[in-house]
C-alpha beads as a LAMMPS data file, in Angstrom:
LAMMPS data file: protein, C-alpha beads

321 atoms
320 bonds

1 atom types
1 bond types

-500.0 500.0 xlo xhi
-500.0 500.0 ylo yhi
-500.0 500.0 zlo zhi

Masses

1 110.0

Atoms # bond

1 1 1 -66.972 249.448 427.070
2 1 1 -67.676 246.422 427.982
3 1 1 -67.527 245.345 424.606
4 1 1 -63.655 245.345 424.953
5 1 1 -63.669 242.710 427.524
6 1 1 -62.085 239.760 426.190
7 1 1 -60.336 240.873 423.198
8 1 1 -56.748 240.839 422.626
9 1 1 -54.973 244.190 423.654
10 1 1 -54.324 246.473 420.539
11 1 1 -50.890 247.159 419.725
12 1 1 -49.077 249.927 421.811
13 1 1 -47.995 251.836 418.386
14 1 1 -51.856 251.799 417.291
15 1 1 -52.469 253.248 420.401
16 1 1 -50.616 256.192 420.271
17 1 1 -51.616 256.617 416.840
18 1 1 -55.071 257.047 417.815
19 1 1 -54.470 259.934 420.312
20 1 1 -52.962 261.316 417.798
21 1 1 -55.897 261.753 415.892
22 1 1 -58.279 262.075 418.571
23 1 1 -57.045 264.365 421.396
24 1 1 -59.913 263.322 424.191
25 1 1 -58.049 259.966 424.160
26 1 1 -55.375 259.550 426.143
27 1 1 -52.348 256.977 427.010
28 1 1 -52.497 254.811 430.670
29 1 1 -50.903 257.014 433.454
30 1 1 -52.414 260.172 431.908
31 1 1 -55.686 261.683 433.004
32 1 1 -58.838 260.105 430.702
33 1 1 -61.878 260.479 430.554
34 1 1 -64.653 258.363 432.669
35 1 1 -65.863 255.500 431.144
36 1 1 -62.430 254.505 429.124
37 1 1 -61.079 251.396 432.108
38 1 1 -61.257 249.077 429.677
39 1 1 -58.551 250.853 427.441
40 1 1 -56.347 251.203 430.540
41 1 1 -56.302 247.017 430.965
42 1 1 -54.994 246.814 427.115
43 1 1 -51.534 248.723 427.333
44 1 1 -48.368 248.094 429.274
45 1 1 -48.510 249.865 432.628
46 1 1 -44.505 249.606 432.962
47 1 1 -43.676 252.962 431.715
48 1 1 -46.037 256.000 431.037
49 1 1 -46.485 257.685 427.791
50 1 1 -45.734 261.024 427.642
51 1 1 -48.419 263.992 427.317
52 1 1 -45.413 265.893 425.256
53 1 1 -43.696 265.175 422.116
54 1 1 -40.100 265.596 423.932
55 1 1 -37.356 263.602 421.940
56 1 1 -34.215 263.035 424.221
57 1 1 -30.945 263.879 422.585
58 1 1 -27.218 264.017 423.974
59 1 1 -25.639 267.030 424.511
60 1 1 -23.750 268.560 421.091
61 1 1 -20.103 267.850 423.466
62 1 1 -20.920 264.420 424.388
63 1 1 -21.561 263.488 420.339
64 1 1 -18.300 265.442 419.626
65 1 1 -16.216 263.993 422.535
66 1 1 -14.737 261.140 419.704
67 1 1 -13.500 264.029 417.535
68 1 1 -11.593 266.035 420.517
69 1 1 -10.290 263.305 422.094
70 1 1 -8.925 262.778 417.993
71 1 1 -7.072 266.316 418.038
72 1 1 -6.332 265.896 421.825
73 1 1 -4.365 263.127 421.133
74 1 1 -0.451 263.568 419.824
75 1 1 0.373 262.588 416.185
76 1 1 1.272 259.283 415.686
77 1 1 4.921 259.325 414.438
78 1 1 5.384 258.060 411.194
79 1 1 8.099 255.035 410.317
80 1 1 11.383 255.486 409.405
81 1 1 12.032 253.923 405.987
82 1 1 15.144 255.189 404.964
83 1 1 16.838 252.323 403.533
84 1 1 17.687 253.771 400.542
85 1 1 14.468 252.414 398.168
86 1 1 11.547 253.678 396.510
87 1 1 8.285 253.430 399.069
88 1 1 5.398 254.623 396.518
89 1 1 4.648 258.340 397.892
90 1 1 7.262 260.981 397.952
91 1 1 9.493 260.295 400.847
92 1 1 8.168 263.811 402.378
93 1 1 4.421 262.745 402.298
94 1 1 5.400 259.207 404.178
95 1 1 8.701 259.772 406.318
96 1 1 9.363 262.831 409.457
97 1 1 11.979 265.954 409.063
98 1 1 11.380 266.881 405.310
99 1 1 11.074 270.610 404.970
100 1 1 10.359 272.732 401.634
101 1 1 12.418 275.129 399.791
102 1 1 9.785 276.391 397.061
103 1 1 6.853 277.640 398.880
104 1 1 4.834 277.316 396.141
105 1 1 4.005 280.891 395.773
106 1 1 7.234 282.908 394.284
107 1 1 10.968 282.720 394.723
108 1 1 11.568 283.475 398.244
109 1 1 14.300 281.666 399.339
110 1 1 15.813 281.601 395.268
111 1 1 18.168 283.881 394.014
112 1 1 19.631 284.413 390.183
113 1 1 23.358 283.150 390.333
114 1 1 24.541 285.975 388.300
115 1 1 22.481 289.173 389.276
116 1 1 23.780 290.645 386.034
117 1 1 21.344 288.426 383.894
118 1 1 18.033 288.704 383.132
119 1 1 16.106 286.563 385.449
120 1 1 13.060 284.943 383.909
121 1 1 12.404 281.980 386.485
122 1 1 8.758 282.083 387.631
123 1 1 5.948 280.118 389.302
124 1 1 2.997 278.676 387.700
125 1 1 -0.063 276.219 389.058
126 1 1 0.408 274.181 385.590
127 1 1 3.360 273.135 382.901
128 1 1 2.082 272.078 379.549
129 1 1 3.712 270.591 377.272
130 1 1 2.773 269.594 373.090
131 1 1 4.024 266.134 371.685
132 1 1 2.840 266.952 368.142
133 1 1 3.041 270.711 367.942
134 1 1 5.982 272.246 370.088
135 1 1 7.725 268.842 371.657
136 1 1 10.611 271.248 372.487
137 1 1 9.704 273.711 374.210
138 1 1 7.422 273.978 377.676
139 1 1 4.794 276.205 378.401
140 1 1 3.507 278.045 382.066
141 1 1 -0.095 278.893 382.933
142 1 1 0.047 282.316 383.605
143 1 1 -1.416 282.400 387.132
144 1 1 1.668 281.892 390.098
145 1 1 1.603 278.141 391.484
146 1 1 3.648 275.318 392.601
147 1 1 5.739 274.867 389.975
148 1 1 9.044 276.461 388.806
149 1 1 9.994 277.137 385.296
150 1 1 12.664 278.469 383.659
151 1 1 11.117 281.346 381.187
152 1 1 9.159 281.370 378.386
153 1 1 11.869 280.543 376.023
154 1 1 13.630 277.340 378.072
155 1 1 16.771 279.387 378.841
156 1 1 17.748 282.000 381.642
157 1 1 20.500 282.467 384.352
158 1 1 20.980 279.486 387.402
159 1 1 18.906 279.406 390.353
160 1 1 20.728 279.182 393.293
161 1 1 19.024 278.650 397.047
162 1 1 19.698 281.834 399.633
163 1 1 19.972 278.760 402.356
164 1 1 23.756 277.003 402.856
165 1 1 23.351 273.305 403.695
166 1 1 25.781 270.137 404.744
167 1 1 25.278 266.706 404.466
168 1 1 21.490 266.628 403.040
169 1 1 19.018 264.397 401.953
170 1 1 17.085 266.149 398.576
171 1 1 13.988 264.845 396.622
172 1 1 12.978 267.041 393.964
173 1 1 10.827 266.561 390.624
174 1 1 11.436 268.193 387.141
175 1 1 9.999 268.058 383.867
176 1 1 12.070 268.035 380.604
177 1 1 11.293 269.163 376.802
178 1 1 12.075 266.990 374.121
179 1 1 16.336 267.174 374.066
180 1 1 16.199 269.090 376.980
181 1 1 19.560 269.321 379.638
182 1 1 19.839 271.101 383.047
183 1 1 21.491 269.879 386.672
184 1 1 21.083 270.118 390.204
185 1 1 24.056 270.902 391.762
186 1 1 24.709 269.765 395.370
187 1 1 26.590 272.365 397.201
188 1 1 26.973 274.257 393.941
189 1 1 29.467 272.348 392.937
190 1 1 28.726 268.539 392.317
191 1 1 26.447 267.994 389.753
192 1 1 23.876 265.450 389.214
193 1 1 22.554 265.474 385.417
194 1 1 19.395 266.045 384.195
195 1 1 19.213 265.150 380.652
196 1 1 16.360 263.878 377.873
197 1 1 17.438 260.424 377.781
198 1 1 14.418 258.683 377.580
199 1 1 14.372 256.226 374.494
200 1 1 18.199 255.537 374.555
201 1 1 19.730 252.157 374.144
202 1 1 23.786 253.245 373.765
203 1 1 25.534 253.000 377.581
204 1 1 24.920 255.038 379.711
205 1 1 27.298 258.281 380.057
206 1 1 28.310 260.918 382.117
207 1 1 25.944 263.240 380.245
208 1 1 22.774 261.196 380.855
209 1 1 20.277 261.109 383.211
210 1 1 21.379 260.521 386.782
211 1 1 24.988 260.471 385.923
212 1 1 27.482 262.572 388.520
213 1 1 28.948 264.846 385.518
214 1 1 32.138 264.859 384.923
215 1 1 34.752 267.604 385.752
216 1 1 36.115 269.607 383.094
217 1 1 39.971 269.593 383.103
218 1 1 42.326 271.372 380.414
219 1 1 39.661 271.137 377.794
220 1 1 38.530 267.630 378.685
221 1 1 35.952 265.501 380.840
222 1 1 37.344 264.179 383.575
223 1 1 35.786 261.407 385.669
224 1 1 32.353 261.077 386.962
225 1 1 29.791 258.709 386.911
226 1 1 27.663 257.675 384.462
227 1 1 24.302 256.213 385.874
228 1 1 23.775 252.471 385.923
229 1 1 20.474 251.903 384.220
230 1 1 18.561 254.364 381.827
231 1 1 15.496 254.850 384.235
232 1 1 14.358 258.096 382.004
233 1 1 11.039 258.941 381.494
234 1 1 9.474 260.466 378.442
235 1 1 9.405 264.241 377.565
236 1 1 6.846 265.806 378.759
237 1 1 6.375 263.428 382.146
238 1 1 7.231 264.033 385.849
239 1 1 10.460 262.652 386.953
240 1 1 12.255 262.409 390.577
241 1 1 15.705 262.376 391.575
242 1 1 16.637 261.260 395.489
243 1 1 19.440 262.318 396.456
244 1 1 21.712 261.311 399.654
245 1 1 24.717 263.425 399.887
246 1 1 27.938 263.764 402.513
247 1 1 29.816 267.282 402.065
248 1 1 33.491 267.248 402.265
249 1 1 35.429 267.451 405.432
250 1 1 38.016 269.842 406.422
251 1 1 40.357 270.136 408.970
252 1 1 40.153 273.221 411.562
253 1 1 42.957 274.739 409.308
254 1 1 40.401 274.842 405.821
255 1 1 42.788 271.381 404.293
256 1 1 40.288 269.121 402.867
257 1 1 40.221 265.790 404.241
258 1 1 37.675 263.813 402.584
259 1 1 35.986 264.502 399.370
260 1 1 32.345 264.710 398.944
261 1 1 30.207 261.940 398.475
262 1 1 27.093 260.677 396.796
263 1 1 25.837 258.063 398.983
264 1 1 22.677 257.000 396.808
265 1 1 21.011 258.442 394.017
266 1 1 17.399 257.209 392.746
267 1 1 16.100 258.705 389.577
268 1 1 12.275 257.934 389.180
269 1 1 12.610 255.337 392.047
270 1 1 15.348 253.235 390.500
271 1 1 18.695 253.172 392.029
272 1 1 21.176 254.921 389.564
273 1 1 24.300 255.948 391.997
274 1 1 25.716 253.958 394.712
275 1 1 28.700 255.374 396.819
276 1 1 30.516 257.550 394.533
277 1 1 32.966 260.497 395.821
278 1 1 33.866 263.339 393.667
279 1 1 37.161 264.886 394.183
280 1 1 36.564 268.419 392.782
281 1 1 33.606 270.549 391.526
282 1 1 32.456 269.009 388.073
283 1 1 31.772 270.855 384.824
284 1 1 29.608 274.690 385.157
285 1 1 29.661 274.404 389.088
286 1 1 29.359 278.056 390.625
287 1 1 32.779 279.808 391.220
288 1 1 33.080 279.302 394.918
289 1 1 35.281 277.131 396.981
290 1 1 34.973 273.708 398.212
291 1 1 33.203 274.319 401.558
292 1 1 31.465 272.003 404.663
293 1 1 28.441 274.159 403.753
294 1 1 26.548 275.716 400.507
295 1 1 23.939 276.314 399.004
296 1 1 21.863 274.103 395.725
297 1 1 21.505 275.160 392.463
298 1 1 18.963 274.265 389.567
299 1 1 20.483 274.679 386.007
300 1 1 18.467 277.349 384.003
301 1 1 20.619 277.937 381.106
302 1 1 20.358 274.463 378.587
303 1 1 16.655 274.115 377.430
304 1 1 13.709 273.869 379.105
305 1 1 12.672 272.531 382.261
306 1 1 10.615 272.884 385.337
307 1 1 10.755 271.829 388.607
308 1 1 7.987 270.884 391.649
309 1 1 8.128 269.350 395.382
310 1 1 11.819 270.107 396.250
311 1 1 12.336 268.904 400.123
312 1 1 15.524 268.508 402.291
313 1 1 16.152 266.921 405.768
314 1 1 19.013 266.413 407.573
315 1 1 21.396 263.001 406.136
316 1 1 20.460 259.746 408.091
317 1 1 22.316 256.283 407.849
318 1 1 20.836 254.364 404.635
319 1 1 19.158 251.596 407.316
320 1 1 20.014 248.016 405.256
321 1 1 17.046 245.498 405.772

Bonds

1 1 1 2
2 1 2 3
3 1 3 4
4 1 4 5
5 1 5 6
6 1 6 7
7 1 7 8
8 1 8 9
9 1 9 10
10 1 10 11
11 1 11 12
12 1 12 13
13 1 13 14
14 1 14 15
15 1 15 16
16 1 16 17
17 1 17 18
18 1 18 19
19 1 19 20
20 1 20 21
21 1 21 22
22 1 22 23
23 1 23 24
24 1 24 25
25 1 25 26
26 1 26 27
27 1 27 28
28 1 28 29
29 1 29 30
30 1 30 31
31 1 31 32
32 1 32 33
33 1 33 34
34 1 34 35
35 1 35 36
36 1 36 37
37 1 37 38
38 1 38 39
39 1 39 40
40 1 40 41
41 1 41 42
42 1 42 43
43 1 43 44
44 1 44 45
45 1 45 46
46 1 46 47
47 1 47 48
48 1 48 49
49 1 49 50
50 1 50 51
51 1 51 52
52 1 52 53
53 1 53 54
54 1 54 55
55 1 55 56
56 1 56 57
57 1 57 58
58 1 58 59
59 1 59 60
60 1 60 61
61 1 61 62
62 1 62 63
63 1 63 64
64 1 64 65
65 1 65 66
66 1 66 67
67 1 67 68
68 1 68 69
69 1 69 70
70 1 70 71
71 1 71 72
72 1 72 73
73 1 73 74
74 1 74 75
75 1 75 76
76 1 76 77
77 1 77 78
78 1 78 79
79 1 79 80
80 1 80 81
81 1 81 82
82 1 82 83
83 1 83 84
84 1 84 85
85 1 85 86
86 1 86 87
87 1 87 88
88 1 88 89
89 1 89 90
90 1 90 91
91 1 91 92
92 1 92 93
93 1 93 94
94 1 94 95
95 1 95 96
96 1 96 97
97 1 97 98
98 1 98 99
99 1 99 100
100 1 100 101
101 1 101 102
102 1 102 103
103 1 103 104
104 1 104 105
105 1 105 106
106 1 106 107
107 1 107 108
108 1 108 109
109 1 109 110
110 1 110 111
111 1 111 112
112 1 112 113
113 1 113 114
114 1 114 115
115 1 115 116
116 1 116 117
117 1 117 118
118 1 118 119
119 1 119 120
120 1 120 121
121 1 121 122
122 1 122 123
123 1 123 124
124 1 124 125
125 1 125 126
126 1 126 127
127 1 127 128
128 1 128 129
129 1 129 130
130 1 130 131
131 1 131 132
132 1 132 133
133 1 133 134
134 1 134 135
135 1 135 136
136 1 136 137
137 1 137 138
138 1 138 139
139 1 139 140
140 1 140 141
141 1 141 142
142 1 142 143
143 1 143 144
144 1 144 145
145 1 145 146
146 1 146 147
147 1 147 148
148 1 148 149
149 1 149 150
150 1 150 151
151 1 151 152
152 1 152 153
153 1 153 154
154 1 154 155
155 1 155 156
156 1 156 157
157 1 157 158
158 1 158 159
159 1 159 160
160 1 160 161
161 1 161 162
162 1 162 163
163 1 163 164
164 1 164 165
165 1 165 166
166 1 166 167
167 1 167 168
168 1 168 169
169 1 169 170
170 1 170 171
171 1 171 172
172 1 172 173
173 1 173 174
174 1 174 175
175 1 175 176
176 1 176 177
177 1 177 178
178 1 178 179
179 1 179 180
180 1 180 181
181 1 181 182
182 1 182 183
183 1 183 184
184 1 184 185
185 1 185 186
186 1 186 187
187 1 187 188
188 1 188 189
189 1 189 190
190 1 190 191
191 1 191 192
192 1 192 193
193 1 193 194
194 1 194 195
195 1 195 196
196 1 196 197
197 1 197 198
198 1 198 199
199 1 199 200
200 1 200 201
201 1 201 202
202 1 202 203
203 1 203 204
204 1 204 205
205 1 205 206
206 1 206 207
207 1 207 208
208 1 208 209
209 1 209 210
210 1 210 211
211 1 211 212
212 1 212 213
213 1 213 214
214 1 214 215
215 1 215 216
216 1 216 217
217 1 217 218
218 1 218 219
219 1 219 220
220 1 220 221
221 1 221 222
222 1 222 223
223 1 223 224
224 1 224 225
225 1 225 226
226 1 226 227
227 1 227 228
228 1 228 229
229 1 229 230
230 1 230 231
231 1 231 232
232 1 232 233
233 1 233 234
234 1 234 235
235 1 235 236
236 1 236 237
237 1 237 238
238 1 238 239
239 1 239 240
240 1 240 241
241 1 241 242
242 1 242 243
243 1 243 244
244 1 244 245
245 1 245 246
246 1 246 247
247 1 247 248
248 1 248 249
249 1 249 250
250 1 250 251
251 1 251 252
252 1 252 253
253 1 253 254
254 1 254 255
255 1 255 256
256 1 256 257
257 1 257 258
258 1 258 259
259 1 259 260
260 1 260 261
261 1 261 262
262 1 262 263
263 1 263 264
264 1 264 265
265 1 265 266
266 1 266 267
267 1 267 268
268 1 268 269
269 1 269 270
270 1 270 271
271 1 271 272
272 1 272 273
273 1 273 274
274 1 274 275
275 1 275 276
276 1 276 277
277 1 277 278
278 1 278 279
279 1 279 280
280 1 280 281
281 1 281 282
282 1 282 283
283 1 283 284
284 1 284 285
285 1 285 286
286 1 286 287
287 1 287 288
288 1 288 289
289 1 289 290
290 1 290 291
291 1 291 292
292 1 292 293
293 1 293 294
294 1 294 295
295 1 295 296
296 1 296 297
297 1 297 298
298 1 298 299
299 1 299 300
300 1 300 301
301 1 301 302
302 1 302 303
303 1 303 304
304 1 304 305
305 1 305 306
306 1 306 307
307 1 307 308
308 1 308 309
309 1 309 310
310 1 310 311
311 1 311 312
312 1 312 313
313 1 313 314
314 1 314 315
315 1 315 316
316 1 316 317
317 1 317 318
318 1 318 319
319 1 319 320
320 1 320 321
């Protein structure tokens, strides 16, 4: 070999590529064969080659220890931004304490105001409606889902919640037909409307969108609260309502106090309501007295309409920024 004497070393990687393909040769620090010293002078002598292929990996807990230390740690808490505006997302995907009352299965929880009616509420994963062909009417996949809808035929008995509640905060979403009209009633009793106004350019009434209805009093409409803007959206679209309600107060005796009150209303993220108390249960409320605590109820009974993502918390202070 003493041809090699002189030359520059070969590359390390060459090297090894070579035993590779010839198993007699061997790496420096590994027994060789006589006669191969001049091979031994051309490679680094700082750290042996292996004989074995052996590739040196971490242990499957050390390359997962980012993860568990992830679910280890607590939830970060997320920021209160109840101030009384529109934040993008529903206020239960971005906001603590929201809880569902449609489990997006079936009506557990619900119950038919009148149990002497024919109950045709159901569920369904999809609500479809037709501009051209059927703009009055809705239409349910036939397979149960998230949504609620009021029968096949847009009319059927109230929906009223098993659960009693207080002063509550309530999102919800609905869908209209063309000329559509339903409610949710807070407690019941106080109505907010839910009406096809999209399109309209008279003032806004008491029988519009977002208005608190009025009460019905010797054969006439009494009161309420029409909305201050038209924020309606088209038949056929998804619409929200916020909600921020105060029940009545009573003394320890049953006297009323204080009258209910809306503190805020938002209809499709547009302020609508501001501060407006209602001194008596307004038009179609359920027959049952003025109370600290009832339950909700979703209009069934005045065209089609279907609801989704209805979520209550406890009322907070509106925070002003």
């Amino acid at each position: 070999m003493e041809e090699l004497k002189g030359q520059k070393a070969l590359p390390v990687r060459a090297l090894r590529h070579a035993a590779q393909s010839h198993p007699r040769l061997e790496l420096a620090g590994n027994p060789r064969p006589a006669g191969n010293r001049g091979l031994k002078r051309s490679l680094p002598t700082r750290r042996p080659a292996l004989r074995h292929n052996i590739t040196m990996r971490k242990p499957h807990w050390i390359l997962c220890l980012p993860a568990l230390i992830g679910l280890m740690a607590p939830a970060q808490k997320l920021p209160e931004l109840n101030d009384g505006e529109h934040h993008g997302d529903p206020p239960f995907l971005i906001e603590d304490g929201w809880r569902p009352l449609f489990n997006g299965r079936d009506l557990t929880g619900w119950r038919p105001q009148d149990d002497r009616l024919p109950n045709e509420w159901m569920t369904t994963r999809g609500v479809r409606w037709e501009r051209l062909l059927a703009p009055t009417r809705l239409f349910a996949v036939p397979t149960p889902g998230d949504r609620l809808i009021n029968g096949p035929n847009g009319r059927t008995v109230n929906l009223v919640t098993e659960e009693k509640f207080g002063d509550i905060e309530l999102y919800l979403e609905f869908m209209l037909a063309k000329g559509s009209n339903s409610g949710v009633y807070l407690h019941g009793l106080y109505e907010v409307q839910i009406f096809d106004s999209w399109g309209s350019w008279e003032p806004m009434k008491t029988s519009d969108c977002g208005a608190i209805y009025h009460r019905w009093i010797d054969g006439k409409g009494v009161g309420g609260s029409p909305p201050s803007r038209n924020a309606s959206r088209r038949p056929g679209e998804w619409q929200s309502f916020h909600i921020w309600f105060r029940a009545p107060r009573f003394e320890a005796s049953g006297r009323k106090v204080e009258n209910a009150r809306f503190i805020r209303v938002l209809h499709n993220g547009l302020s609508v309501q501001e501060d407006v108390e209602v001194d008596g249960p307004t038009r179609a409320h359920m027959p049952i007295p003025e109370a600290p605590s009832n339950p909700i109820m979703l209009q069934g009974d005045h065209g089609p309409v279907a609801f989704r993502c209805i979520y209550v918390r406890p009322l907070r202070p509106i925070v002003k920024r």
